[in-house]
C-alpha positions in Angstrom: 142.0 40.7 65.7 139.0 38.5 66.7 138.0 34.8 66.5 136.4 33.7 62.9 134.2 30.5 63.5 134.2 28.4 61.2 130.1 28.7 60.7 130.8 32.4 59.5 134.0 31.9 57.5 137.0 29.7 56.3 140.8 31.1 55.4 140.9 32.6 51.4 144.6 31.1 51.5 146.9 28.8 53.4 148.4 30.6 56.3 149.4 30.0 59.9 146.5 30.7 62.3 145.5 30.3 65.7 142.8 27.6 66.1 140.3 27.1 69.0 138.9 23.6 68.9 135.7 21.9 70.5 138.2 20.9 73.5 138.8 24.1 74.3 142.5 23.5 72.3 144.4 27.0 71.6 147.3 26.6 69.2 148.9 27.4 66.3 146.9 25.7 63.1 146.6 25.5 59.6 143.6 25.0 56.8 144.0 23.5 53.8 142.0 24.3 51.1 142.7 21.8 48.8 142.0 18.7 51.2 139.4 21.2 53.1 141.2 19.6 56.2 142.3 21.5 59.6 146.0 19.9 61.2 147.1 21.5 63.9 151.0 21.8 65.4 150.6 19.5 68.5 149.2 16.5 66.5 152.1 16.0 65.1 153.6 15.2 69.1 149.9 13.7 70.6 147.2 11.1 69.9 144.8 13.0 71.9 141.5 13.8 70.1 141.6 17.5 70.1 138.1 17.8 68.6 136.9 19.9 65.7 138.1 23.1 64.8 135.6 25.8 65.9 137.3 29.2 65.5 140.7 30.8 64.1 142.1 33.8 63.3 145.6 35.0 61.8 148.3 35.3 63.4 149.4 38.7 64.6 152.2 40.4 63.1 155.8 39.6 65.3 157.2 42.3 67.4 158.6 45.0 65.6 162.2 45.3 68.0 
């Protein structure tokens, strides 16, 4: 899997994703479509800006064992 930015592309359904942000942030993500507004897992636990969402990409697929 490789990185989408978010120039080229934007999810085609609501789904967990990795995000990469302006600030270099790496975590787990989520876009939704109806709002057209990124949240991302550790905002619910910071008040740090985290800047804008600049890449994603799906999750992979969890171990198979």
């Amino acid at each position: 899997m490789d990185w989408t930015r978010v120039e080229d592309g934007l999810p085609d359904r609501e789904m967990d994703l990795l995000v990469c942000t302006s600030t270099y942030y790496i975590g787990i993500g989520w876009y939704y479509m109806d709002t057209r507004q990124w949240d991302f897992e550790i905002q619910k636990h910071t008040e740090a800006d985290l800047g804008e969402v600049t890449h994603w990409m799906p999750l992979p697929k969890p171990p198979e064992n």
